[in-house]
N, C-alpha and C positions, 0 to 999 in steps of 0.2 A: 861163861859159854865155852871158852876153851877151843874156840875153832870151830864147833859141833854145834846143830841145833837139836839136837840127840837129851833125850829127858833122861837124869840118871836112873830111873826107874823103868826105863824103856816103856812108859804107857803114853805119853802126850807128847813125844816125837815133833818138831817143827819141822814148816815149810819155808826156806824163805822166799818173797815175793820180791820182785824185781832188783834183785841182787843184793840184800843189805851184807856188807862188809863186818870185818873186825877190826877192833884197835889194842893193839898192844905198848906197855903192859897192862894190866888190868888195875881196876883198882885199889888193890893193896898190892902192887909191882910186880904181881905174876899171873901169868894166866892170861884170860883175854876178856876185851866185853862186846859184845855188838854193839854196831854201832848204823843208827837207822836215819836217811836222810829222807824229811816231808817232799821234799821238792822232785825226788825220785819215787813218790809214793811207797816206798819201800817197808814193808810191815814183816811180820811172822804169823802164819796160818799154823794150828793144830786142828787139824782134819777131823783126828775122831781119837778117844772115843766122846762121844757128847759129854760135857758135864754140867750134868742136871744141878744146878746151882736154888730151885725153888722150895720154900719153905727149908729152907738151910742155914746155919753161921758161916761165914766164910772170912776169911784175910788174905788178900792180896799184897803182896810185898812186894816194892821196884825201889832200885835205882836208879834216880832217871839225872842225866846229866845236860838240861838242854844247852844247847848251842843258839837257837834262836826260836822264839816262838811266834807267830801270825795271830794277833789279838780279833782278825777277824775272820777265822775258823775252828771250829771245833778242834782241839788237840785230844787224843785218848788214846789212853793210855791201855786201855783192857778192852773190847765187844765181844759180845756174843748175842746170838740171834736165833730164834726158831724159823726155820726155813716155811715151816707150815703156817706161818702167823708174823706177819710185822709188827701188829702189835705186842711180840713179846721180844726185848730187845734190852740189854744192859750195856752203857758205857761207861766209863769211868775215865 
């Protein structure tokens, strides 16, 4: 992340939501990673452009370092949702 929620492609640009912080160094001792606390609800929004994920292959790839997880809530890691339709919703 580098500080930035800034896509290096400049097309999926993030939001952060209720302040998620950084941690330095990052994980190979440079650079930075975000770092997102559940109890602050704190996530990242990509606003737009849509990505129409349907009838597609796709690979999602994280690093995820938890710190603690609540065995009695949903933890996820990726959503997206059709605004027109609940019934159309992916998490992961």
């Amino acid at each position: 992340f580098d500080n930035t929620l800034q896509d290096l492609s400049n097309t999926y640009n993030g939001i952060g939501v209720n302040s998620p912080g950084y941690s330095t160094p990052g994980v190979n001792g440079i650079g930075a990673c975000i770092r997102l606390v559940a109890a602050s609800s704190q996530y990242i929004r990509i606003p737009s452009p849509f990505l129409d994920l349907s009838y597609t292959s796709f690979t999602f790839g994280l690093w995820v370092y938890p710190t603690s997880l609540n065995p009695s809530v949903d933890n996820t890691l990726f959503g997206q949702y059709d605004q027109g339709s609940w019934r159309r919703a992916l998490h992961i």
